[in-house]
Every structure is written in structure tokens, then in C-alpha cells.
N, CA, C and O atoms as a DFTB+ gen file, in Angstrom:
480 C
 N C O
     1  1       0.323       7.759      16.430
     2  2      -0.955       7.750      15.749
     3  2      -1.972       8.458      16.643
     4  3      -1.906       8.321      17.865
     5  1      -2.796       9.120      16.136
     6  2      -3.379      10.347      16.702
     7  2      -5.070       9.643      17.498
     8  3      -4.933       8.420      17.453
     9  1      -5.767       9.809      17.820
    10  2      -7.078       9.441      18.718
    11  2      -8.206       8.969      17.283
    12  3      -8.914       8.007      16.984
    13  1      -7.836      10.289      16.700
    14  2      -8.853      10.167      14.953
    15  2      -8.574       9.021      14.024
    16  3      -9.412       8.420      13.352
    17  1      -6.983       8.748      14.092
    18  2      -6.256       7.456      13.241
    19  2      -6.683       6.052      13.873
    20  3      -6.693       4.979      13.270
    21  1      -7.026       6.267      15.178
    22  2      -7.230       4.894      15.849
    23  2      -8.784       4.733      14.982
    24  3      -9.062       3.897      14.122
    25  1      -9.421       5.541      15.389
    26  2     -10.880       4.988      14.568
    27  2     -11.348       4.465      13.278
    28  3     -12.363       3.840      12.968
    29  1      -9.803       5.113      12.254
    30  2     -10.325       4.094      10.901
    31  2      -9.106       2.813      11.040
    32  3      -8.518       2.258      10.112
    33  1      -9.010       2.649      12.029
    34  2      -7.454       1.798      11.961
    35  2      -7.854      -0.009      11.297
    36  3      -7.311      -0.621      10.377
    37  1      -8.803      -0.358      12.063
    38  2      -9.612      -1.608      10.834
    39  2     -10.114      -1.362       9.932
    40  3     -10.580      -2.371       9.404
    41  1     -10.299      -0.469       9.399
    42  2     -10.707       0.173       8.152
    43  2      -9.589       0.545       7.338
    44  3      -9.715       0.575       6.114
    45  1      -8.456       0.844       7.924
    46  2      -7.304       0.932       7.002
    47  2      -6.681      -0.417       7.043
    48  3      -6.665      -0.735       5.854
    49  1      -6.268      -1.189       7.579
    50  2      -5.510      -2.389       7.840
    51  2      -6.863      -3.050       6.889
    52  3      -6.325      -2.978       5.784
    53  1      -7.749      -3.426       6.711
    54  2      -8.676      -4.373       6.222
    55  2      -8.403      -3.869       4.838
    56  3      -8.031      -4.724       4.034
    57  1      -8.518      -2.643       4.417
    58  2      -7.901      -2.055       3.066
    59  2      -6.414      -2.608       2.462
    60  3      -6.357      -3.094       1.332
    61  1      -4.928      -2.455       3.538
    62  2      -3.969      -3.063       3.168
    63  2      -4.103      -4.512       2.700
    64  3      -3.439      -4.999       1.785
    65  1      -5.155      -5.238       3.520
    66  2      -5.090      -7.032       3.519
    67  2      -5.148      -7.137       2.030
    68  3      -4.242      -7.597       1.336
    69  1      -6.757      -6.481       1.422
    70  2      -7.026      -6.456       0.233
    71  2      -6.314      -6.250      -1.029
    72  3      -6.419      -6.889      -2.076
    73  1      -5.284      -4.865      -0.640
    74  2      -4.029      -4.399      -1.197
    75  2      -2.903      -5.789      -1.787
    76  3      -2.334      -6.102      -2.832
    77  1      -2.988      -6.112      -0.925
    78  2      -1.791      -7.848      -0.806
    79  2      -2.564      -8.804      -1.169
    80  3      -1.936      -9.683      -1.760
    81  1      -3.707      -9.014      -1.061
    82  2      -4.716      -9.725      -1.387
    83  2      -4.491      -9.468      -3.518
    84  3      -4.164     -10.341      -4.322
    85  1      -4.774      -8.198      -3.767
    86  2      -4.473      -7.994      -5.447
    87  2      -3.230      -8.366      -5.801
    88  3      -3.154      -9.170      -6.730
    89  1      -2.167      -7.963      -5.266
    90  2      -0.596      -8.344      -5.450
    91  2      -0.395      -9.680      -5.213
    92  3       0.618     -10.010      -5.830
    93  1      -0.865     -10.609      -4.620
    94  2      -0.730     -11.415      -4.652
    95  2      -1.083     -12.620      -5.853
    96  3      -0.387     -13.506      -6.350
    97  1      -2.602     -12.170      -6.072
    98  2      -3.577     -12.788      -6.924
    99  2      -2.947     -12.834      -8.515
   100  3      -3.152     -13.732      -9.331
   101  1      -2.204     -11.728      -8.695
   102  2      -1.801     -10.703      -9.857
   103  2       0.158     -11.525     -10.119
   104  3       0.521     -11.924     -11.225
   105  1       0.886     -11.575      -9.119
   106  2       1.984     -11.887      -8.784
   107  2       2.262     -13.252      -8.495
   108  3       3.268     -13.797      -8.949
   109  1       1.443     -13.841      -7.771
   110  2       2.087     -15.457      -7.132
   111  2       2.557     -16.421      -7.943
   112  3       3.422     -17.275      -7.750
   113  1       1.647     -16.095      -9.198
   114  2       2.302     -17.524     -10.213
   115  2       3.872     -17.035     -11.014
   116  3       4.393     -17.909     -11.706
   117  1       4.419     -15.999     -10.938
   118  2       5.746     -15.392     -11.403
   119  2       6.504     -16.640     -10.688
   120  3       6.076     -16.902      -9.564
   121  1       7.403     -17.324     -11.100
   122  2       8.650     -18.035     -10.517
   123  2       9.356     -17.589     -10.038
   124  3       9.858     -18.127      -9.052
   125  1       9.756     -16.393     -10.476
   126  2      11.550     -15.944      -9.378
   127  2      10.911     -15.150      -8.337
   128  3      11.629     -14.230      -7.945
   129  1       9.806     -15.234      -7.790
   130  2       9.031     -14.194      -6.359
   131  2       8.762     -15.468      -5.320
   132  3       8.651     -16.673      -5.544
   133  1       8.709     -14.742      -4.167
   134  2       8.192     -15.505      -3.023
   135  2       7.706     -14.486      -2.241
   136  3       8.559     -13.729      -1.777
   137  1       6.218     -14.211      -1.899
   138  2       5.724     -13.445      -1.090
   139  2       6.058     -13.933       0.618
   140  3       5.829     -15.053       1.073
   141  1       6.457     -13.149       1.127
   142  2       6.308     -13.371       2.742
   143  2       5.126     -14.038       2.895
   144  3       3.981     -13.818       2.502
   145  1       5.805     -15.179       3.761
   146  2       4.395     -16.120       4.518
   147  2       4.005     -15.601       5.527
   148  3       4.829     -14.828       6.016
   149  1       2.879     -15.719       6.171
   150  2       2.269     -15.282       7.474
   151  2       2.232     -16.774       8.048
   152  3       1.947     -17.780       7.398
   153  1       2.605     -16.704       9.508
   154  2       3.203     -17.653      10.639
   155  2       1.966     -18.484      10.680
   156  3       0.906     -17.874      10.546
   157  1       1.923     -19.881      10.855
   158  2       0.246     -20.567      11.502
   159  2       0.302     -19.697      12.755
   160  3       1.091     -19.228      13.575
   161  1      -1.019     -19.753      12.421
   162  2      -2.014     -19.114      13.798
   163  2      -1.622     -17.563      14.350
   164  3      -1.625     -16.982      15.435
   165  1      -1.303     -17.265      13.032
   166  2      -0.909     -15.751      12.661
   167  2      -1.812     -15.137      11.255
   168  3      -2.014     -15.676      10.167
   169  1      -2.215     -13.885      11.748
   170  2      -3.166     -13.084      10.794
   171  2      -2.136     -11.682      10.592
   172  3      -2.479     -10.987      11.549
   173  1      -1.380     -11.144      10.069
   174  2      -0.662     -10.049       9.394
   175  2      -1.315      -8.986       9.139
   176  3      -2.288      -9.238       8.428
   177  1      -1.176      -7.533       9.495
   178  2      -2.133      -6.514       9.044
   179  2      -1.697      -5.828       7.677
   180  3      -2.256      -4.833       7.217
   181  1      -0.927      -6.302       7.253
   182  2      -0.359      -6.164       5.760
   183  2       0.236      -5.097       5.601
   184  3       0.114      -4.542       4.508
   185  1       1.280      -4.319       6.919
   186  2       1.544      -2.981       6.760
   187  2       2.027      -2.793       5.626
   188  3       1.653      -1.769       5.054
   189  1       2.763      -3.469       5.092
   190  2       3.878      -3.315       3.712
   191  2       3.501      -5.034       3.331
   192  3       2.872      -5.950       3.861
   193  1       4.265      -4.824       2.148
   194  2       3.759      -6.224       1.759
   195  2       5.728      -6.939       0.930
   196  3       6.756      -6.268       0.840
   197  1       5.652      -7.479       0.775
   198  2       7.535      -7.834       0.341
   199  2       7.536      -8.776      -0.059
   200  3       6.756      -9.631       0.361
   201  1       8.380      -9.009      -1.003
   202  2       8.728      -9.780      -1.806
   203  2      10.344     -10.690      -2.131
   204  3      11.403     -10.193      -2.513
   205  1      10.112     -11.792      -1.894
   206  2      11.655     -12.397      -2.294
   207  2      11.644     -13.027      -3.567
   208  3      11.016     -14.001      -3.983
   209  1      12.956     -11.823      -4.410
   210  2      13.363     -12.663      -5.849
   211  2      14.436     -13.353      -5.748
   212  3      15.411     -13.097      -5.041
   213  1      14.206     -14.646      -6.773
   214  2      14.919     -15.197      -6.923
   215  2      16.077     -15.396      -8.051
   216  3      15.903     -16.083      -9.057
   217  1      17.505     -14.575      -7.693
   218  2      17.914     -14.077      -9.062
   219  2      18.480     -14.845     -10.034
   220  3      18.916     -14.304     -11.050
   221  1      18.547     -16.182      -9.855
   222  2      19.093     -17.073     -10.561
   223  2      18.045     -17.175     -12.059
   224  3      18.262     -17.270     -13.267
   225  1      16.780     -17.088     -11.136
   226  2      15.198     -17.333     -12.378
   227  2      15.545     -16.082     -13.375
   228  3      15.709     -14.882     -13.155
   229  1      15.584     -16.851     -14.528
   230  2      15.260     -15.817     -15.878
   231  2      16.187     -14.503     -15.257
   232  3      15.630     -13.405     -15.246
   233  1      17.899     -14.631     -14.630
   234  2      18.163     -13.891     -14.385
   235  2      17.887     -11.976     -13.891
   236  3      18.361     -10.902     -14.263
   237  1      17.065     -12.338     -13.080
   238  2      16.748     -10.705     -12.677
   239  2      17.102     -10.393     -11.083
   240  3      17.381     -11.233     -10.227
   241  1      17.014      -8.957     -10.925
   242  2      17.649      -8.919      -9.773
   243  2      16.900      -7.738      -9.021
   244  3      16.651      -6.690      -9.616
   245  1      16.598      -7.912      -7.878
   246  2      15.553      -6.775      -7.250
   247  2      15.795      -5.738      -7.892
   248  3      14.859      -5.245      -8.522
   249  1      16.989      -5.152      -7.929
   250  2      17.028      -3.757      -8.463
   251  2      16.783      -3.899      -9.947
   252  3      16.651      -2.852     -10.580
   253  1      16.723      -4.788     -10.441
   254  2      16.599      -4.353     -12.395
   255  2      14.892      -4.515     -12.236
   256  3      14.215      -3.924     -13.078
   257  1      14.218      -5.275     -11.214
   258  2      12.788      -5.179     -11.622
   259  2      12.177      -4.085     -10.554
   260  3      10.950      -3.997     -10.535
   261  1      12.884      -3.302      -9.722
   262  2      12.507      -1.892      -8.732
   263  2      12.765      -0.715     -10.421
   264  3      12.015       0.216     -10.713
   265  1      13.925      -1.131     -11.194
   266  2      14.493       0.057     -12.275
   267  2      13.258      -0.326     -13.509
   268  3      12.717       0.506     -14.237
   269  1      13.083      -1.340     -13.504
   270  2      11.675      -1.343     -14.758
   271  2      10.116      -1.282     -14.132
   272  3       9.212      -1.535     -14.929
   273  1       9.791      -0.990     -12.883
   274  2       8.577      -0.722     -12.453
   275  2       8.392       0.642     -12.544
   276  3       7.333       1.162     -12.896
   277  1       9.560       1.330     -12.187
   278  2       9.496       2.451     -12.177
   279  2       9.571       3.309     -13.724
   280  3       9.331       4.510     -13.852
   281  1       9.874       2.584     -14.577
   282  2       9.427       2.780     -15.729
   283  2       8.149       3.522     -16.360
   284  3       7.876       4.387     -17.192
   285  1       7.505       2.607     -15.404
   286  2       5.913       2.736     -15.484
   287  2       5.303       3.447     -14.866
   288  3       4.091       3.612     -15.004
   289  1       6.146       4.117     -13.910
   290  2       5.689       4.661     -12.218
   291  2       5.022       4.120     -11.761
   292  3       3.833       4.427     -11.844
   293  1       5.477       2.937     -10.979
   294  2       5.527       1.773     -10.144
   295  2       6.451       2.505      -8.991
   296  3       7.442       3.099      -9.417
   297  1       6.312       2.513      -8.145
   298  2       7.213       2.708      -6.971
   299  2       7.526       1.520      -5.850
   300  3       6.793       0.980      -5.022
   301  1       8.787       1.366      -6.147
   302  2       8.729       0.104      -5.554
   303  2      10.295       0.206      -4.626
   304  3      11.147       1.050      -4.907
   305  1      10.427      -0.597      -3.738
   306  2      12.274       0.094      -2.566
   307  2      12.505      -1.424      -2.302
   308  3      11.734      -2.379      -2.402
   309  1      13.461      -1.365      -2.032
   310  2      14.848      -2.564      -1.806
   311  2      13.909      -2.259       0.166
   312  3      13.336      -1.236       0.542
   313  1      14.131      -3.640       0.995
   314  2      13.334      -3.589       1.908
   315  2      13.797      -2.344       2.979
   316  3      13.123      -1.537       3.618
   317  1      15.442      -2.596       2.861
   318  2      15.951      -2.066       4.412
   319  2      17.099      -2.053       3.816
   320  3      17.300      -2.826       2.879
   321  1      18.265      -0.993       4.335
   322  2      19.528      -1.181       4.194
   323  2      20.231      -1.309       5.608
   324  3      20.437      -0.377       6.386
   325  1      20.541      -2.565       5.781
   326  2      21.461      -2.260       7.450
   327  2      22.346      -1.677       7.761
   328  3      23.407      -1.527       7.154
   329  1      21.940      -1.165       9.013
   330  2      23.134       0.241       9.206
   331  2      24.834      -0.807       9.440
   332  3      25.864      -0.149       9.582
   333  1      24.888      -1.748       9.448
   334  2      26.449      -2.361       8.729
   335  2      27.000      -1.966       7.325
   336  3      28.123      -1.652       6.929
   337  1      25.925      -2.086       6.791
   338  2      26.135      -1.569       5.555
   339  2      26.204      -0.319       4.694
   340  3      26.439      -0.297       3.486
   341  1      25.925       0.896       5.624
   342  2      25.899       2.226       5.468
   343  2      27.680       2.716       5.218
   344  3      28.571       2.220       5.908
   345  1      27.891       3.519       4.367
   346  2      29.139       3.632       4.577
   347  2      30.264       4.601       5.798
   348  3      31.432       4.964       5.657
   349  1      29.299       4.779       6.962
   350  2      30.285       5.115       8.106
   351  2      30.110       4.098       8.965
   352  3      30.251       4.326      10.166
   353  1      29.823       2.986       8.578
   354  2      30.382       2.024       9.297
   355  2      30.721       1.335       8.516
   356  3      30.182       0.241       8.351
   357  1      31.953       1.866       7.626
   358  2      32.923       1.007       6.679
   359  2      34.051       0.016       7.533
   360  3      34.429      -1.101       7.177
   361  1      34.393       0.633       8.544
   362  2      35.601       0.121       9.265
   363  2      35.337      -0.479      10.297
   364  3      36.139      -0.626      11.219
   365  1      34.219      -0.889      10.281
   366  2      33.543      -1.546      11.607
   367  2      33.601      -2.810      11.383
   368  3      32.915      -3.255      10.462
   369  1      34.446      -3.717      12.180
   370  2      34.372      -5.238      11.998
   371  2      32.484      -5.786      11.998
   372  3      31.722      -4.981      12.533
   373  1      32.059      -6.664      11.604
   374  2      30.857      -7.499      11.640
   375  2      31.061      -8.874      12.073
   376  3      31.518      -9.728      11.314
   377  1      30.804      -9.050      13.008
   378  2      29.953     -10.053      13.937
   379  2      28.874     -11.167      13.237
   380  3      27.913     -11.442      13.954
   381  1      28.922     -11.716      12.146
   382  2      27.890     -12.907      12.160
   383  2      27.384     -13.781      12.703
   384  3      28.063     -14.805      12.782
   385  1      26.518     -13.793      13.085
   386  2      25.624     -15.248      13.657
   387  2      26.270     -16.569      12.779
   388  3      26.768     -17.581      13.272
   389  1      26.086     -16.205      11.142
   390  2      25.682     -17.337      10.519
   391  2      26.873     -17.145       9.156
   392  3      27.196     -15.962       9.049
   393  1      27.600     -18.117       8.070
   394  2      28.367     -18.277       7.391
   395  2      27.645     -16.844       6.953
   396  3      28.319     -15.824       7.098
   397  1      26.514     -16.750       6.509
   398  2      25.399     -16.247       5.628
   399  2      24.788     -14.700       5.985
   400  3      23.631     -14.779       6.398
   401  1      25.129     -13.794       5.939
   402  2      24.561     -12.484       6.729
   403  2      23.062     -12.441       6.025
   404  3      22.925     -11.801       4.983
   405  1      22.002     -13.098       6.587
   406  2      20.783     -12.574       6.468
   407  2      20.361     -11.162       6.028
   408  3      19.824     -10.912       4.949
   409  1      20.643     -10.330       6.916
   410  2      20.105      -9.132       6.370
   411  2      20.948      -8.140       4.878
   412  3      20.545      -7.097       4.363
   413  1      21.950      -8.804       4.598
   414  2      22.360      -8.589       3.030
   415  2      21.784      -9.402       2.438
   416  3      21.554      -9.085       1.271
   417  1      21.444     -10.330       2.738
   418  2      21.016     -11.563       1.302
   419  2      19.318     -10.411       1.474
   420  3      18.809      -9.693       0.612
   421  1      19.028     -10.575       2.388
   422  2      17.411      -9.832       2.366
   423  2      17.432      -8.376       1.403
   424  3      16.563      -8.039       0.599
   425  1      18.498      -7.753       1.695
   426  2      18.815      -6.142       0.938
   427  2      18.787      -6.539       0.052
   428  3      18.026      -6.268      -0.877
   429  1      19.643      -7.316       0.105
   430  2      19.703      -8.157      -1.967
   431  2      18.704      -8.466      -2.669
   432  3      18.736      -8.752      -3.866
   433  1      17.789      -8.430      -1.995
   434  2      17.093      -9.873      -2.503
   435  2      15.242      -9.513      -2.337
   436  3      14.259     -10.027      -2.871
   437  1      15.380      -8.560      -1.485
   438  2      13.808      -8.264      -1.042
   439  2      13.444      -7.056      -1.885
   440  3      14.370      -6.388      -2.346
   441  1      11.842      -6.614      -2.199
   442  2      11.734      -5.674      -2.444
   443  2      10.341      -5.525      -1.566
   444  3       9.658      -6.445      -1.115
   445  1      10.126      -4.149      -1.456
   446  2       9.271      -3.537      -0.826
   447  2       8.133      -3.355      -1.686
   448  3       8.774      -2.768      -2.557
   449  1       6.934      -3.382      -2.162
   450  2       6.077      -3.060      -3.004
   451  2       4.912      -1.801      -1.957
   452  3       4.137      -1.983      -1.018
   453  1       5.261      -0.795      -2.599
   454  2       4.273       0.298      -1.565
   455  2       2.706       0.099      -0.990
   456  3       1.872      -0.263      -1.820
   457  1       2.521       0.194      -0.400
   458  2       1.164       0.165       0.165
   459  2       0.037       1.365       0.360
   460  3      -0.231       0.987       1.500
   461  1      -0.415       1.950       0.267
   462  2      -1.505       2.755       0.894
   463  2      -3.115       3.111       0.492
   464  3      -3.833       3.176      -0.506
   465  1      -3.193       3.315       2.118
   466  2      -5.024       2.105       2.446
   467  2      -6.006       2.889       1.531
   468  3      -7.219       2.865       1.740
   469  1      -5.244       3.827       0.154
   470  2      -6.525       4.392      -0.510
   471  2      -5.931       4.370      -1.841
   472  3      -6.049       5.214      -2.729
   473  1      -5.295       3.313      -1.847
   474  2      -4.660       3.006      -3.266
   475  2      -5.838       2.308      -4.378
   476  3      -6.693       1.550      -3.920
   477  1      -5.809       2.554      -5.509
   478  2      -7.026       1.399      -6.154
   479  2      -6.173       0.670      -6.952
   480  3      -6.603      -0.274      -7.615
């Protein structure tokens, strides 16, 4: 980030809050969503903002509501794909922590909703 970017940088981040601030206001009462919490005694600069569906609710699934936003031209991305999951590392054993691989249930399951600090 350049010397010029530092100077609107609370001016852009105070823009994102607001950003998540509408998505939220607009979104929270939906049942199958869960917006990312921010930690106690944690303030978030809202780089991106994300979302967890829940696909059991009224059956939907990140990607069928990323394929009907975009309908509308909505632009909206699945959060992250882990490089386990890329296909040249097909033959690569995986290592879990947990019964549960977190970062697939998250691919699965998260969506990205775009951000930018001059969006209306």
C-alpha cells in the first residue's frame, strides 16, 4: 500500500464497517446465514465481510445462492479454496487435526460477499 493509500486508510476501512453494517441490517434475520462474529474486545476493519450458510435450512447451498446472485449481478465467491484441495495435490495424503477438515466445511459452506470502500 502506497504513502497516498495510507492517508484515506480510515476513511476507507470506516466505509467497509458501514458496507457490513448494510449487509448485515438487510441479511441477519435470513435463517440459513451466520455472519462472522467479531472476537470481545475486538473491533474488525471489515476487509471482506463472509458469510456461513446453513444448507440443511430451506435446502440451499453456497453455490446455488453465489449462482442466483449473480443472476442479478451480484458478485459474490466461495471464501478460499485450500491448496489440499487444488487438483495437483490430488495424491497428497492429508493430515487432519480434527474428524472434521475445517477448511472444506468453510469452502463448503462460506461465501464471500464483495466489498469496496466506494460501493453504494
Amino acid at each position: 500500500m502506497g504513502r497516498g493509500q495510507l492517508r484515506v486508510l480510515d476513511e476507507r476501512v470506516e466505509s467497509r464497517i458501514n458496507i457490513f453494517k448494510l449487509y448485515h441490517q438487510k441479511l441477519s434475520h435470513l435463517k440459513p446465514i451466520d455472519f462472522m462474529p467479531e472476537l470481545p474486545g475486538t473491533l474488525s476493519n471489515r476487509w471482506f465481510t463472509t458469510i456461513l450458510i446453513h444448507e440443511n435450512y430451506f435446502n440451499v447451498t453456497a453455490i446455488s445462492i453465489i449462482e442466483e446472485l449473480e443472476k442479478k449481478n451480484i458478485e459474490a465467491r466461495v471464501l478460499w479454496k485450500s491448496l489440499y484441495l487444488q487438483l495437483v495435490f490430488n495424491d497428497v495424503q492429508i493430515y487432519s487435526y480434527t474428524q472434521q477438515n475445517v477448511s472444506e466445511y468453510l469452502f463448503k459452506r462460506v461465501i464471500y460477499l464483495l466489498l469496496c470502500s466506494n460501493m453504494t
